[in-house]
MIGUZA-913559 format. One record per residue (C-alpha): x, y, z. Coordinates in Angstrom, 1 decimal. Example, Ala and Ser with C-alpha at 12.3 -4.5 7.8 and 13.67 -1.06 7.14 Angstrom:
+--------+--------+--------+
!      X !      Y !      Z !
+--------+--------+--------+
!   12.3 !   -4.5 !    7.8 !
!   13.7 !   -1.1 !    7.1 !
+--------+--------+--------+
# end
This chain:
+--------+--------+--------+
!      X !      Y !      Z !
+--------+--------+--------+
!   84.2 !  106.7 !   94.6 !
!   81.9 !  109.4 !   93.2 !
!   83.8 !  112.4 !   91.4 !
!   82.3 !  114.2 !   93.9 !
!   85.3 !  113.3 !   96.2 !
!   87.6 !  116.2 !   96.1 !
!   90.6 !  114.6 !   96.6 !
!   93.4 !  116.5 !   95.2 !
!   95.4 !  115.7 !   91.9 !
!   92.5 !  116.2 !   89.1 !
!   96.0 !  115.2 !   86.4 !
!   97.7 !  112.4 !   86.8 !
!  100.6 !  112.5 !   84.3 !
!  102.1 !  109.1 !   84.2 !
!  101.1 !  107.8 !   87.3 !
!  102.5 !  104.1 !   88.5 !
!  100.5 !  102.1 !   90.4 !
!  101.7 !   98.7 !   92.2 !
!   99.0 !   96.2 !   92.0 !
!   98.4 !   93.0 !   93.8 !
!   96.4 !   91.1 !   91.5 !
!   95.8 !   87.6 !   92.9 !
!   94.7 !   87.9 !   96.9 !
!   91.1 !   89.2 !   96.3 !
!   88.1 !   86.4 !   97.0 !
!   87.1 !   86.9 !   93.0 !
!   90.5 !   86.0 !   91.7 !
!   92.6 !   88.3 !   89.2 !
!   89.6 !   88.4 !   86.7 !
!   87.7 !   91.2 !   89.0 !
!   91.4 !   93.1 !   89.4 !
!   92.4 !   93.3 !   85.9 !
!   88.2 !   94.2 !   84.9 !
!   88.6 !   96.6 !   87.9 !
!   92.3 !   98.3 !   86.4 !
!   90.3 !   98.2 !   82.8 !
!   87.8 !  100.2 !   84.0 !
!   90.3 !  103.1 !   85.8 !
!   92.1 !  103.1 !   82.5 !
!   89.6 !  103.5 !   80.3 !
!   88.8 !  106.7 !   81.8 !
!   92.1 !  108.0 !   82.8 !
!   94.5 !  107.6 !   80.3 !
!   98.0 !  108.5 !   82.5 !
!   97.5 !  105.5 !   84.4 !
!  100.2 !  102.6 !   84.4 !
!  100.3 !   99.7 !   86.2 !
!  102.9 !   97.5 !   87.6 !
!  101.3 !   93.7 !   88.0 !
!  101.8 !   91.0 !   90.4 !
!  100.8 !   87.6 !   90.5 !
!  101.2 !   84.6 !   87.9 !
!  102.5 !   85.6 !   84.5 !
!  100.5 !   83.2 !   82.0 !
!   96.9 !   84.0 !   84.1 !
!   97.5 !   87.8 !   83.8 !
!   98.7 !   88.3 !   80.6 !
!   96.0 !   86.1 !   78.9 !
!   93.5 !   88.6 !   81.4 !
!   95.1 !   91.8 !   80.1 !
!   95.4 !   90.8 !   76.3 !
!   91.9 !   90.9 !   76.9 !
!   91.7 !   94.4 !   78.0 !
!   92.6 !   96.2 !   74.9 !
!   92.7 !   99.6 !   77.0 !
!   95.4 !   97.8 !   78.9 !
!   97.6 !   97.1 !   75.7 !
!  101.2 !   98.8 !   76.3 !
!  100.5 !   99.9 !   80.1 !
!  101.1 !   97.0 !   82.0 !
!  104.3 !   95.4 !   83.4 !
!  103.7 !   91.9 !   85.1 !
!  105.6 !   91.0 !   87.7 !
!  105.4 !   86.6 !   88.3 !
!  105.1 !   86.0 !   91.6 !
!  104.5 !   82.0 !   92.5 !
!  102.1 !   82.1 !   95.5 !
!   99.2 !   84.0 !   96.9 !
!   98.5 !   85.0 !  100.5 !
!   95.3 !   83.5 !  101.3 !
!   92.6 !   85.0 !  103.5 !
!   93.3 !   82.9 !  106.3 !
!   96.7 !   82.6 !  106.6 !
!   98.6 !   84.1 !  109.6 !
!  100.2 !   87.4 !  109.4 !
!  103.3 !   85.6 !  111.4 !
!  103.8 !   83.2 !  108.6 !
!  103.3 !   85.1 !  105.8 !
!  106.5 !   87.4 !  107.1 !
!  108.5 !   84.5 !  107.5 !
!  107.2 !   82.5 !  103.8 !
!  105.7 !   85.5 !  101.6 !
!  109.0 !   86.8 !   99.9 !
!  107.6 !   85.3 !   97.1 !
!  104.4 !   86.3 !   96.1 !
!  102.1 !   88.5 !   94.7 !
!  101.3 !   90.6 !   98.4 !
!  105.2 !   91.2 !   98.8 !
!  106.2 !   91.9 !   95.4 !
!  103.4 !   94.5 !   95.1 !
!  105.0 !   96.1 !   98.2 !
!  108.6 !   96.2 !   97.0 !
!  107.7 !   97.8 !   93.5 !
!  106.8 !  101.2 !   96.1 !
!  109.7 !  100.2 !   98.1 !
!  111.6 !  100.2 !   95.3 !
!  110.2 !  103.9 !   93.9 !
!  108.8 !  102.1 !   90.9 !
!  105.3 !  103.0 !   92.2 !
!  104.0 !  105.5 !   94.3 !
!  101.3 !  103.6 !   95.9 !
!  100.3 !   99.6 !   95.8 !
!   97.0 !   98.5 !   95.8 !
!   96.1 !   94.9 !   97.1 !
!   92.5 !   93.1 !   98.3 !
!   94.2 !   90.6 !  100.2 !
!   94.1 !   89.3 !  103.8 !
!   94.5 !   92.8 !  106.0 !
!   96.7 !   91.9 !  108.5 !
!   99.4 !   90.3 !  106.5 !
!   99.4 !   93.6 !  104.3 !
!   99.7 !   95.9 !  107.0 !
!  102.5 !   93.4 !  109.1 !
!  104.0 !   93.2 !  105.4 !
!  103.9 !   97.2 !  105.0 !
!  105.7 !   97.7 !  108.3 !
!  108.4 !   95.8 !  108.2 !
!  109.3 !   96.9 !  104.3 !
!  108.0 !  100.5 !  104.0 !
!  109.0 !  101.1 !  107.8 !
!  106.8 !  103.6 !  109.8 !
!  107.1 !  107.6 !  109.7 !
!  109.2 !  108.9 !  112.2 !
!  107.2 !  109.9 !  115.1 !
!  104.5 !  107.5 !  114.2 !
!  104.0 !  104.6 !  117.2 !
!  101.6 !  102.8 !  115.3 !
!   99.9 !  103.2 !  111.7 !
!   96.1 !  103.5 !  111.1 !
!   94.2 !  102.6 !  108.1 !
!   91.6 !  105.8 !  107.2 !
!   88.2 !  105.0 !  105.3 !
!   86.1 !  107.6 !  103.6 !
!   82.6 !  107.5 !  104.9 !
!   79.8 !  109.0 !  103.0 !
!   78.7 !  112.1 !  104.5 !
!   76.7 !  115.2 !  104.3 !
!   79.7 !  117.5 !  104.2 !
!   80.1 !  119.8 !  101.0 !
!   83.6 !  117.6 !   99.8 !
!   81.5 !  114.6 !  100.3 !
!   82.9 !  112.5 !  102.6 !
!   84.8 !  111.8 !  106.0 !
!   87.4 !  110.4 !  107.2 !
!   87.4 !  107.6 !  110.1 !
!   90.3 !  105.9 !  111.2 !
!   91.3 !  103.3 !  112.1 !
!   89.4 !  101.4 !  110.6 !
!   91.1 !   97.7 !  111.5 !
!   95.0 !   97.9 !  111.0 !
!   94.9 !   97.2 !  114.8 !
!   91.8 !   96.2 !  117.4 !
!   93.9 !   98.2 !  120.3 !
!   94.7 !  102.1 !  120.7 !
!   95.8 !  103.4 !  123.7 !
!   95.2 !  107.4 !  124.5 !
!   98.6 !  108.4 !  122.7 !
!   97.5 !  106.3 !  120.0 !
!   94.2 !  108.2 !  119.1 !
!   96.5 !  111.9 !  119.1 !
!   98.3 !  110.2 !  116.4 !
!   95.1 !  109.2 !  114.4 !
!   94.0 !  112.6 !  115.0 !
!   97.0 !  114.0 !  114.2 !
!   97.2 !  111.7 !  110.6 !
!   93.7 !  112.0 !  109.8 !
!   93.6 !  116.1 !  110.3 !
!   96.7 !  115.6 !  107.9 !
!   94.8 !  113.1 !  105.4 !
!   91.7 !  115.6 !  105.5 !
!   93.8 !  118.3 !  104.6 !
!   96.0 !  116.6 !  101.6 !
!   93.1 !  114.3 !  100.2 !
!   90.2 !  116.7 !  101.0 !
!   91.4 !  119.7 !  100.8 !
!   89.8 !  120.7 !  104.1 !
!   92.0 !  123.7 !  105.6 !
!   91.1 !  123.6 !  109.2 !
!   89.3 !  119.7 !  109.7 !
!   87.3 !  119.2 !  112.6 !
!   88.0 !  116.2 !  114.9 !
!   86.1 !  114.1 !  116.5 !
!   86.6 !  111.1 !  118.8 !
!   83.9 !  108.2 !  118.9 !
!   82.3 !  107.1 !  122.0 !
!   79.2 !  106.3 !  123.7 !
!   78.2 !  109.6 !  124.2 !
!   78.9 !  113.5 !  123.6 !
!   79.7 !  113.8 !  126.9 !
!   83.7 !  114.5 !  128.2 !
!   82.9 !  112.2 !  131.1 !
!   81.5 !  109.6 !  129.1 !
!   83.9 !  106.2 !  128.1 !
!   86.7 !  104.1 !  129.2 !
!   89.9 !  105.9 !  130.9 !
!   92.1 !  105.4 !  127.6 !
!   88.9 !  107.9 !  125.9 !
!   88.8 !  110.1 !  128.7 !
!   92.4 !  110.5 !  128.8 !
!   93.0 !  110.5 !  124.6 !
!   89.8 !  113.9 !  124.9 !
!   92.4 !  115.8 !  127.3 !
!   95.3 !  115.1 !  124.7 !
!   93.5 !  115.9 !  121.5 !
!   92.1 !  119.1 !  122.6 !
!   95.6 !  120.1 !  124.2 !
!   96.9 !  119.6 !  121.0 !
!   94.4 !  120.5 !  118.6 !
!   95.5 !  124.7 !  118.5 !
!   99.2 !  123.8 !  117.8 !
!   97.9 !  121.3 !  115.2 !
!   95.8 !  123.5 !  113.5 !
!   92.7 !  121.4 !  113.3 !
!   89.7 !  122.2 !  115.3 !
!   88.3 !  119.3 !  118.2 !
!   84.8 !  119.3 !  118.3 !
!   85.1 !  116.7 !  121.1 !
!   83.5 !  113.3 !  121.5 !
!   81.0 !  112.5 !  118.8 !
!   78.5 !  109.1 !  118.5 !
!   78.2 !  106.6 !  115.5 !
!   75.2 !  108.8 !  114.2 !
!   77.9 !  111.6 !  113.9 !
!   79.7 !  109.5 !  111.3 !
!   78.1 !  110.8 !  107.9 !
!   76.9 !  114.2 !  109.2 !
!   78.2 !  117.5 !  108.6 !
!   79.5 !  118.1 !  111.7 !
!   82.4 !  116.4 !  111.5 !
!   85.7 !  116.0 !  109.1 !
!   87.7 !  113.6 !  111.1 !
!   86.8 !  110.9 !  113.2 !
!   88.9 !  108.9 !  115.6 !
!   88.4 !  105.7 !  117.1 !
!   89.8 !  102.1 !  117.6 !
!   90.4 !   99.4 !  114.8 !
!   88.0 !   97.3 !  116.0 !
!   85.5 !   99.7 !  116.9 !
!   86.2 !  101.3 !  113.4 !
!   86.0 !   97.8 !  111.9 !
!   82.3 !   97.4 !  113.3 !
!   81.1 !  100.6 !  112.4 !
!   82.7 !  100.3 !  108.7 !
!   81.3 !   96.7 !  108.3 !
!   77.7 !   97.5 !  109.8 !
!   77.2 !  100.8 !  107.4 !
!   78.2 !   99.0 !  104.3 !
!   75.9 !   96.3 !  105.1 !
!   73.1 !   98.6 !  106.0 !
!   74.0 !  100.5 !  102.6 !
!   73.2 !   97.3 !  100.9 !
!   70.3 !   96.5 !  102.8 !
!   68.5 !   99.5 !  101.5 !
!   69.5 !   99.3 !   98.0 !
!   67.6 !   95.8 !   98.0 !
!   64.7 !   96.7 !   99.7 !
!   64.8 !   99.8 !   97.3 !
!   64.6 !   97.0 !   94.5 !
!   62.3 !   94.8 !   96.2 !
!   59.5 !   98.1 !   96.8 !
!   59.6 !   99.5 !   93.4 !
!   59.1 !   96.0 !   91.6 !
!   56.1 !   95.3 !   93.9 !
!   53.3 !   96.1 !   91.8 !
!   52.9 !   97.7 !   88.0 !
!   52.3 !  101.1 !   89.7 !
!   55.1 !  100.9 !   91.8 !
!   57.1 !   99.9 !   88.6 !
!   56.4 !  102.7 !   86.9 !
!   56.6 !  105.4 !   90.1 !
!   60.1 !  103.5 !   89.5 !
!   60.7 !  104.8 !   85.7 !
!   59.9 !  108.6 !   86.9 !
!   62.2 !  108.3 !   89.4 !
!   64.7 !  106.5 !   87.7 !
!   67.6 !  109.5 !   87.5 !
!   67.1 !  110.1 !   91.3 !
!   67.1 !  106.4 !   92.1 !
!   70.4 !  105.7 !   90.2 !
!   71.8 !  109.1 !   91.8 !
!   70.8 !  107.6 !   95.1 !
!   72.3 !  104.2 !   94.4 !
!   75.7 !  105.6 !   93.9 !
!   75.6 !  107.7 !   97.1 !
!   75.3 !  104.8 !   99.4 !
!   77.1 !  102.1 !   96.9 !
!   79.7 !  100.4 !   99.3 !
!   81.6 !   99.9 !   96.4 !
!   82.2 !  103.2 !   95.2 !
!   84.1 !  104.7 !   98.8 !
!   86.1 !  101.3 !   98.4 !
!   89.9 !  101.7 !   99.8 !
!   91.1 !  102.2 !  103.3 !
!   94.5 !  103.8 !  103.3 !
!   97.5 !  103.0 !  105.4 !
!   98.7 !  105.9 !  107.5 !
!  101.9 !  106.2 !  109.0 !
!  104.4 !  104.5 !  106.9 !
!  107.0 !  105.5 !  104.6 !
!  104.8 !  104.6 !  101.3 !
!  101.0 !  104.5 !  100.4 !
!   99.2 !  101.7 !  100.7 !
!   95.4 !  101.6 !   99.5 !
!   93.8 !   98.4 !  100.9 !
!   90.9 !   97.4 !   98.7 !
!   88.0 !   94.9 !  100.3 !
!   89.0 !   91.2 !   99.6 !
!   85.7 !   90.6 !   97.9 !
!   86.1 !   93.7 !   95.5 !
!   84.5 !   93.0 !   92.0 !
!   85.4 !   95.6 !   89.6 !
!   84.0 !   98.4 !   90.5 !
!   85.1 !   98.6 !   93.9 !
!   88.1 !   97.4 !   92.7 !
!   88.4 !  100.5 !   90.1 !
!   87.3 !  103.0 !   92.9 !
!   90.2 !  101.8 !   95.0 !
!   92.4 !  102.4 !   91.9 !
!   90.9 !  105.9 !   91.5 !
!   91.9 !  106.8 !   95.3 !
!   95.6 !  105.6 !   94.8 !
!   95.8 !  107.4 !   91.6 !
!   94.6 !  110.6 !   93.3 !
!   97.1 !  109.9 !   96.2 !
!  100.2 !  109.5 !   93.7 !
!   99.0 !  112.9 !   92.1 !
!   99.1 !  114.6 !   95.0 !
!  102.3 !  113.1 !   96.5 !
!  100.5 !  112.3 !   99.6 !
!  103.0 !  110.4 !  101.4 !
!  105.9 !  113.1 !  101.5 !
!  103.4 !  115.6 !  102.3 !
!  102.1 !  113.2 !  105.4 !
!  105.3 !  112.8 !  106.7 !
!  106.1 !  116.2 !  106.5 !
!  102.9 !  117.2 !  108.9 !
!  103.6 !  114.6 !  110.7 !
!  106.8 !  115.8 !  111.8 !
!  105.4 !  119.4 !  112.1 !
!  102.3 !  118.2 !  114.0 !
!  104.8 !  115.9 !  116.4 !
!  106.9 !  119.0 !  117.4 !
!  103.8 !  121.2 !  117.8 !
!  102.2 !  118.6 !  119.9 !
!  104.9 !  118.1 !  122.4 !
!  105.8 !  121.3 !  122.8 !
!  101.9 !  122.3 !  123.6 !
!  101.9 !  119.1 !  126.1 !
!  105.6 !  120.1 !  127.6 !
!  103.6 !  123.8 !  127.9 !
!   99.8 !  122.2 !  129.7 !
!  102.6 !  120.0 !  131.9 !
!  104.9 !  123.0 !  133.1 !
!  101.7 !  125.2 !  133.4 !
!  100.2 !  122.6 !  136.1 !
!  103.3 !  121.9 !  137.8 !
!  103.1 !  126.0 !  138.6 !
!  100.0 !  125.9 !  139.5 !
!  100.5 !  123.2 !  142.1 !
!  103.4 !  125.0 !  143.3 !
!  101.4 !  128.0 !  143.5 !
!   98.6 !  126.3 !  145.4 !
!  101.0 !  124.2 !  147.9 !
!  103.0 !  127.7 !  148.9 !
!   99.3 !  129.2 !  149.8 !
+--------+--------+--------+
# end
């Protein structure tokens, strides 16, 4: 993440972060490197450590900017990529994925950070953190690179679940106008629900249907619904918020971070064609490195879980330490700004505004059918 992304808490006195350190695919090395790398340049920052004891502490002795802020946790086993959420919840008390989670369970941390398999984390999350009251099923927001002035947007879900149902996307709209507003600073967002087109006809009936219930509730809310938008809307300026399916979300997320790195190589590849084109590459060497960072995959690393009683940052499993330092960056920022409390409490604001402006549309047709069957 750039430092161009505004999210709030610019101090962070004494922050405690919860970190997974053994379910990434490059091993602890890259987590500890990645923790390293957030300390070094904010000074506030503590961590609590799971995973095995003898491989972490010989990491972290390494690491003299870790010295004297790290508290290791032992955990015997790791939750592998392609185990089964189902299993995990029924084996996983003991290791490194579940103890992160009980150290924010616990209030020892205010957010846990883990690059481990997704959907053990979020089944793992649920059933320890429990979910916000008036929350039916929890999202996990992404920043996306954008032409906006705060840098970024917001898309969600991004993969905590392949399925959403029409009530389901007012709730991501409803968490991500809140998200927007705590980590962005954004006042008023604007939402926007993917589909195939801009059009209010266009889409399956759950889209349709989720369009009428957004923009009913959008007023009470206080965010502003642009209406439907398209996957080219994504890192414009036209939009804040934007709502769609996990698996949709998924696709989209995985596609632009692979196009990102497409272009960085071909980048490479063009300006170490020929001698000329090497040194066109020296002149524009502070605009090419400024460029790199922009669309570096890496550095918008960390999807956040919405909806639960505790922050979760979920980092990519094959984070090295960069990405996994940006990840650490946005759960610092998170802690600072006490994002969870403040989630839950538009939440619940947003929930009561919502059905009382549905209860209103409802009553408000059921008189005007009255109206039109007495004439």
């Amino acid at each position: 993440m750039t430092d161009k992304a505004a999210l709030t808490g610019a101090q962070i006195p004494g922050t405690v972060l919860s970190i997974d350190a053994m379910g990434g695919d490059l091993g602890p090395s890259a987590v500890v490197s990645g923790m390293a790398k957030s300390a070094s340049k904010n000074p506030n920052i503590r961590f609590i450590v799971h995973g095995d004891e003898t491989e972490l502490t010989r990491l972290i002795e390494r690491k003299k900017v870790l010295a004297g802020r790290c508290d290791i946790r032992h955990a015997e086993a790791v939750v592998t990529m392609d185990e089964k959420p189902s299993l995990v919840m029924r084996h996983g008390k003991n290791t490194s994925m579940w103890s992160a989670v009980e150290s924010v369970r616990a209030g020892e941390a205010k957010v846990a950070v883990s690059c481990g398999n997704t959907g053990a984390l979020m089944l793992m999350s649920m059933l320890r953190l429990r979910k916000i009251e008036g929350v039916n099923r929890p999202a996990i927001a992404c920043l996306w690179p954008s032409r906006n002035p705060q840098g970024f947007n917001v898309m969600l879900d991004a993969g905590a679940d392949i399925r959403a149902d029409a009530e389901d996307l007012l709730q991501y709209a409803l968490m991500g106008a809140s998200y927007a507003r705590n980590g962005l600073d954004l006042k008023r967002p604007r939402v926007g629900l993917l589909n195939v087109g801009t059009e209010e006809h266009k889409g399956r009936a759950e889209l349709k249907m989720a369009h009428d219930l957004i923009e009913r509730v959008a007023p009470a809310a206080n965010f502003e619904f642009i209406g439907n938008v398209e996957g080219g809307d994504l890192p414009s300026d036209r939009v804040d918020v934007v709502v769609t399916d996990g698996f949709t979300g998924n696709v989209a997320l995985k596609t632009g971070e692979g196009t990102a790195r497409m272009i960085r190589e071909l980048l490479g590849e063009a300006f170490r064609y020929s001698p000329l084109s090497r040194i066109a590459a020296l002149l524009a060497l502070t605009s090419m490195r400024r460029l790199s960072k922009r669309i570096d995959p890496r550095r918008v690393n960390g999807g956040v879980f919405l909806g639960l009683n505790g922050t979760i940052v979920k980092s990519h499993g094959s984070s090295d330490p960069t990405g996994m330092a940006a990840a650490i960056k946005l759960a610092a920022r998170l802690a600072a700004s006490d994002f969870t409390e403040r989630l839950a409490a538009r939440i619940g604001d947003a929930e009561e505004a919502a059905a009382a402006a549905i209860h209103e549309a409802e009553e408000k047709q059921e008189q005007e059918e009255q109206q039109e069957s007495k004439s």
